[in-house]
KOLPA-750018 format. One line per 5 residues: number of its first residue (from 0); their letters; for each residue x, y, z of N, C-alpha, C, O. Coordinates in pm, whole numbers. Layout:
NUM> a> X Y Z X Y Z X Y Z X Y Z ~ ...
END
This chain:
0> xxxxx> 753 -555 1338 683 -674 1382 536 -643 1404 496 -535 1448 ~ 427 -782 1360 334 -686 1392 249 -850 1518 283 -968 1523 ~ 172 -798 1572 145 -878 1711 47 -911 1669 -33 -828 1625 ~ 11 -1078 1669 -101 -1147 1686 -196 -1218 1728 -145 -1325 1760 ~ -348 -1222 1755 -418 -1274 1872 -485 -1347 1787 -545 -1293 1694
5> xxxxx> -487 -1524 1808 -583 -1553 1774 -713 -1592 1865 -696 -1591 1986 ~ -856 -1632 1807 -953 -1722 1927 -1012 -1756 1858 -1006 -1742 1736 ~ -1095 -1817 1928 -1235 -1833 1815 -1212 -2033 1834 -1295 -2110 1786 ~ -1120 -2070 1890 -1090 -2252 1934 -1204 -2239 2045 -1278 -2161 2105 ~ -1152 -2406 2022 -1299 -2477 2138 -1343 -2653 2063 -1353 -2691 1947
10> xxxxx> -1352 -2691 2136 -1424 -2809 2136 -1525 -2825 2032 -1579 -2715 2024 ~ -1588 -2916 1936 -1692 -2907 1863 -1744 -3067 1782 -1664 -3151 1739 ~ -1869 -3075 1779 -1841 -3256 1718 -1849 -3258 1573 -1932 -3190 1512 ~ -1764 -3335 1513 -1785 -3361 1388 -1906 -3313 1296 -2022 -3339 1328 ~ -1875 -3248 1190 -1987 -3217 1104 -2009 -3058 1199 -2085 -2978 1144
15> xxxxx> -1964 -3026 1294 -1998 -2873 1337 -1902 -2757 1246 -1834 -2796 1151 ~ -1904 -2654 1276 -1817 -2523 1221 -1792 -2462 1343 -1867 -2463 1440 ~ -1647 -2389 1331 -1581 -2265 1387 -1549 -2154 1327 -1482 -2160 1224 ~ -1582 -2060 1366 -1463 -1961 1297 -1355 -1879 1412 -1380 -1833 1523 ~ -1268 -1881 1359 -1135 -1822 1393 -1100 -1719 1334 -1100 -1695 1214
20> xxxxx> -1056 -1627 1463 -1006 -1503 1463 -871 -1434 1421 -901 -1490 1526 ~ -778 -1384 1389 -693 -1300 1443 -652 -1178 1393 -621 -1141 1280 ~ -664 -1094 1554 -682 -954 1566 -505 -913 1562 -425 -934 1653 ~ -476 -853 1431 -295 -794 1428 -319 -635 1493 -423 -577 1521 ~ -199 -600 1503 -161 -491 1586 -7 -463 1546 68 -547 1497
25> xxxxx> 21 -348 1571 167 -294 1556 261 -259 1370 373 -214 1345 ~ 186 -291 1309 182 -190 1147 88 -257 1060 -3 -334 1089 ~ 122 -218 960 4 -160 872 -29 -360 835 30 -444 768 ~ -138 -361 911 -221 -482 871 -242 -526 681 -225 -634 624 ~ -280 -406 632 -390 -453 484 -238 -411 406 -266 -375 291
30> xxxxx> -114 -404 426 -13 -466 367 37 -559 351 151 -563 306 ~ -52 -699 394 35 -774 423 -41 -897 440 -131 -911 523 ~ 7 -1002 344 -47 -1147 337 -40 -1220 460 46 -1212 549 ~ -172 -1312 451 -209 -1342 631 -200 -1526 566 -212 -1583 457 ~ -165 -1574 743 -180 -1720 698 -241 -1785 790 -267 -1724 894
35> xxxxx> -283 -1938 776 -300 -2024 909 -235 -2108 850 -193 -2105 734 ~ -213 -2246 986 -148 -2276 968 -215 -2386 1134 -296 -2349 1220 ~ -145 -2515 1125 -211 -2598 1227 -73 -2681 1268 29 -2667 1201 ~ -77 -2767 1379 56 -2824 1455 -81 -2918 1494 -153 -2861 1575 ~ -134 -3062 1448 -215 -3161 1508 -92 -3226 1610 28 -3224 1584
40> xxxxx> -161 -3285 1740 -86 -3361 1813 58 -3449 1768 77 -3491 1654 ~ 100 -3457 1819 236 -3557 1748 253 -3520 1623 314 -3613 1570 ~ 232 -3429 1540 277 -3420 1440 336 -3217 1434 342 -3126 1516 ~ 371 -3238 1260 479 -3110 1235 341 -3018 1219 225 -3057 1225 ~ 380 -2910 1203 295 -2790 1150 313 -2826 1057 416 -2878 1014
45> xxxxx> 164 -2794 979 111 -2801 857 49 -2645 797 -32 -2579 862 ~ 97 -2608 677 -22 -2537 636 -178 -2545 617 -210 -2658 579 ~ -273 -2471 628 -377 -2460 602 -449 -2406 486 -518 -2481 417 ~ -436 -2258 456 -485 -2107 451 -397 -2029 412 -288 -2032 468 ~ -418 -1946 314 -346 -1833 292 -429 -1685 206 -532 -1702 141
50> xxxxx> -386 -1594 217 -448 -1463 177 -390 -1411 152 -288 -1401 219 ~ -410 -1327 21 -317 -1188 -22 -354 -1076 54 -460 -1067 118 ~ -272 -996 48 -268 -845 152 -408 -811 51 -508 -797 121 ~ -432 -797 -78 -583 -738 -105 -694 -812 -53 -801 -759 -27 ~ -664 -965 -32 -788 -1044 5 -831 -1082 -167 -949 -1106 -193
55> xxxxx> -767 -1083 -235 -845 -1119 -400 -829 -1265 -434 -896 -1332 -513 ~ -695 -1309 -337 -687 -1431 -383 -645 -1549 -265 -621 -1508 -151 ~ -637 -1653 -284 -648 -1733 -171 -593 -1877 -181 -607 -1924 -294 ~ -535 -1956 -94 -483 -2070 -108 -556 -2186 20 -615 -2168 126 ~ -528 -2265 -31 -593 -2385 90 -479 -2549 71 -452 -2605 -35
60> xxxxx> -455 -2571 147 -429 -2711 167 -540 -2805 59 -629 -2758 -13 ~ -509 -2922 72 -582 -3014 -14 -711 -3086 116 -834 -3102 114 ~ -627 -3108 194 -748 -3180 368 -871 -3064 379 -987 -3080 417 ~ -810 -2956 337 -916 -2856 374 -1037 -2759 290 -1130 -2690 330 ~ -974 -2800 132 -1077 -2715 -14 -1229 -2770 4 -1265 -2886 19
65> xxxxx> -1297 -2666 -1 -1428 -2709 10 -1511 -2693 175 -1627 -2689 216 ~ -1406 -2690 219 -1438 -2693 392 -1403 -2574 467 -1450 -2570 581 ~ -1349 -2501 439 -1241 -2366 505 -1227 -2282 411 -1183 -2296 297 ~ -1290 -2142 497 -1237 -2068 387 -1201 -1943 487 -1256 -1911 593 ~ -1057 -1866 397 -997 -1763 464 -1041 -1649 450 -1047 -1647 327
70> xxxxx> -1082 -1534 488 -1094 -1432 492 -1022 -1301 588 -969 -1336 693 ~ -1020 -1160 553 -974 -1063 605 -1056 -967 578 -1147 -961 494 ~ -1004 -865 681 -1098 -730 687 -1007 -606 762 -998 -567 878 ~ -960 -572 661 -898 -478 677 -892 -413 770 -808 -410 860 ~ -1041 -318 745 -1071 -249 817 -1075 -262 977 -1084 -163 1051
75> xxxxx> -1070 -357 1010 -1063 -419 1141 -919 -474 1245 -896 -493 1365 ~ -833 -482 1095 -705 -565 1095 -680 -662 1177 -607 -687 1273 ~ -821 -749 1065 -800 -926 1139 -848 -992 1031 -910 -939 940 ~ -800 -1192 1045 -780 -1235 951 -874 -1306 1024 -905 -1293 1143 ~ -930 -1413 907 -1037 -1512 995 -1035 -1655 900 -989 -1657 786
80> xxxxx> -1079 -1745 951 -1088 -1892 916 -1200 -1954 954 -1195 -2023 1055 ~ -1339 -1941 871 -1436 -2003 893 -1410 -2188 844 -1378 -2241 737 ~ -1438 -2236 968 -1388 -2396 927 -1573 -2503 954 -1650 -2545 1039 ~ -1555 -2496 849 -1728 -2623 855 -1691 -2766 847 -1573 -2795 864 ~ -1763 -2843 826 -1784 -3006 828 -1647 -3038 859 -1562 -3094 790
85> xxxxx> -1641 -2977 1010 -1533 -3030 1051 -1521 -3157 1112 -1610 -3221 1170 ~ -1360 -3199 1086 -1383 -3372 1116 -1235 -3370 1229 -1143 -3290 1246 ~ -1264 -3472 1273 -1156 -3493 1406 -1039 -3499 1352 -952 -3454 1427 ~ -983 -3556 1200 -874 -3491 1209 -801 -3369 1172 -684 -3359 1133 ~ -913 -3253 1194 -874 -3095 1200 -861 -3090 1345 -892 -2981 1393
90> xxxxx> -830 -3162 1410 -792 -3098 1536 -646 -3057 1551 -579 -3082 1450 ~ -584 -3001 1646 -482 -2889 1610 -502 -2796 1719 -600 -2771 1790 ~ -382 -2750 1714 -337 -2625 1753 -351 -2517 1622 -285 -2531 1520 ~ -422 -2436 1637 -466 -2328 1482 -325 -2201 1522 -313 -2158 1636 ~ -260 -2171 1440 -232 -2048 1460 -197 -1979 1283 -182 -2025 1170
95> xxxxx> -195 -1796 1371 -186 -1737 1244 -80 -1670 1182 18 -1695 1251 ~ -46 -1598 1090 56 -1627 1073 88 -1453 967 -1 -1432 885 ~ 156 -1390 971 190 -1240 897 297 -1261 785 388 -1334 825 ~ 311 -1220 665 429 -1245 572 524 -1115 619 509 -995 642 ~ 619 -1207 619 752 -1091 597 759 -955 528 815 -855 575
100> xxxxx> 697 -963 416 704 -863 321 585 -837 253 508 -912 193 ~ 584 -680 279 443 -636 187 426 -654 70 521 -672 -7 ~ 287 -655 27 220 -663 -115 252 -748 -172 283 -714 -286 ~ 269 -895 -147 275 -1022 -194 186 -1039 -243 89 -965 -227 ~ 186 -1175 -345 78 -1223 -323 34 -1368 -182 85 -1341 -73
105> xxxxx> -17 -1448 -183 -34 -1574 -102 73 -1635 -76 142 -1649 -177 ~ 123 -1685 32 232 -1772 58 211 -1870 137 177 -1852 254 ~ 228 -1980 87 202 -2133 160 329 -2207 250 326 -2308 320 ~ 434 -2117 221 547 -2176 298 579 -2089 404 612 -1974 375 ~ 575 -2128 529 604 -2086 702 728 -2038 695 750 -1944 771
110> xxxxx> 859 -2091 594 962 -1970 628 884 -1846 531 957 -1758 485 ~ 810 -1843 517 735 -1701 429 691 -1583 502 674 -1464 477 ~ 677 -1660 601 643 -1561 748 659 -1568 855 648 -1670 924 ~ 707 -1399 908 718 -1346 989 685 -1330 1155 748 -1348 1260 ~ 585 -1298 1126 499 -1347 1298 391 -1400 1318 295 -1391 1242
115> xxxxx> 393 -1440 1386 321 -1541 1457 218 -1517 1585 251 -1437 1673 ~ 86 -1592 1592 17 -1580 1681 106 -1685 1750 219 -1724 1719 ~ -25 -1745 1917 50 -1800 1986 -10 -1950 1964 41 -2059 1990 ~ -154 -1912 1897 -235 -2031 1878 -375 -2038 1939 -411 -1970 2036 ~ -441 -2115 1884 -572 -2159 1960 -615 -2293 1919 -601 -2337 1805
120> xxxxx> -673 -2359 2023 -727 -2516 2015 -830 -2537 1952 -940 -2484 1967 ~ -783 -2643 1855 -949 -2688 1792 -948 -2819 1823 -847 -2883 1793 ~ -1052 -2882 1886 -1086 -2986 1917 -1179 -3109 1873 -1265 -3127 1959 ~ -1188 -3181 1786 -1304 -3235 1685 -1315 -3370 1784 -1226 -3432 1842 ~ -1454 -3390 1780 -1500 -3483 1859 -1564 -3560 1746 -1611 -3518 1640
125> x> -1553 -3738 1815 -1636 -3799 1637 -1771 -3864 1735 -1866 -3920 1680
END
């Protein structure tokens, strides 16, 4: 299992940017495809974001191409989600997300993975 922190939430008005964090722990990080992934109020979790364990390739939701983009750094073993012209309905609960199995490529489906952060708030104000 490997343990995840996300941050980098907060409040912000429309048309602002965030970026989001998360710092893994407990095995080998740069094995292993990273995700986000959002739960907006009253509604299901949604995908967002996705990354291959190299970082070469990348997936996005359709609400979010053009606006979000995923990144990792190995070296650090953390995944990140720079989110711009953000609009109120990216608000959400953000969390991140580890694949089951090494050296994948991208995976967009949540039974795809493994562990889980606990979350962080994004808040879009209009």
């Amino acid at each position: 299992q490997v343990q995840l922190v996300e941050s980098g939430g907060g409040l912000v008005q429309a048309g602002g940017s965030l970026r989001l964090s998360c710092a893994a722990s407990g095995r080998t990080f740069s094995r292993y495809g990273m995700g986000w992934f959002r739960q907006p109020p009253g509604k299901e979790r949604e995908f967002v974001a996705a990354i291959s364990w190299t970082g070469g390739t990348t997936a996005y939701a359709d609400s979010v191409k053009g606006r979000f983009t995923i990144s990792r750094d190995n070296a650090k073993d953390t995944a990140y989600l720079q989110m711009n012209s953000l609009k109120p309905e990216d608000t959400a609960v953000y969390c991140c997300a580890a694949d089951r199995s090494m050296l994948r490529s991208e995976r967009t489906n949540a039974a795809d993975f493994g562990s889980w952060g606990q979350g962080t708030q994004v808040t879009v104000s209009s």
